[in-house]
N, C-alpha and C positions, 0 to 999 in steps of 0.2 A: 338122135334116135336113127335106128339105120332102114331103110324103106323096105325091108322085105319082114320087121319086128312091126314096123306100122300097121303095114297089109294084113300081116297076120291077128293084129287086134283088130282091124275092120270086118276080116271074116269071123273072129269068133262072135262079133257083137252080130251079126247077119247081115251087115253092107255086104255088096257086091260091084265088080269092076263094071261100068257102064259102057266104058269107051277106052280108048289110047289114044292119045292126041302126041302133038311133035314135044312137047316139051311136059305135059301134063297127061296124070290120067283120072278121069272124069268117075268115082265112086258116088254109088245111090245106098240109101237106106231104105229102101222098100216098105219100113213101117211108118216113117213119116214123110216120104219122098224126096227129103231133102240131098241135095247134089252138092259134089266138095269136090275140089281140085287138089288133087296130090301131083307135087313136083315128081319127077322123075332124075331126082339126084339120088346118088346112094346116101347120103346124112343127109337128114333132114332136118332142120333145128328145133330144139325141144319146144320153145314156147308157139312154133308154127305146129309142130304135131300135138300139141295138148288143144290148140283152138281146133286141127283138125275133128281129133277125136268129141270134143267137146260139140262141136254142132251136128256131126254124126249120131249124137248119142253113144258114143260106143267107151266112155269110158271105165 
């Protein structure tokens, strides 16, 4: 999956970017606080972005 089709399912689920770090960047869901590291590759592998999304809530 490609990180800017990721992001874009983080924002419509209502996560937002917390931070930018060197290698990651740090997304919150503000409905249940929980924080996720997203790689800052452009592909990111499927079964890493479905756990993403999955503990975001934002599937």
């Amino acid at each position: 999956m490609k990180r800017r089709q990721l992001e874009k399912r983080l924002r419509i689920a209502g996560c937002f970017l917390k931070r930018e770090g060197s290698s990651h960047s740090l997304w919150i869901n503000p409905k249940t606080g929980v924080i996720e590291a997203v790689p800052r590759h452009t592909e990111i592998k499927e079964p890493l972005a479905q756990k993403i999304l999955k503990s975001l809530n934002a599937e």
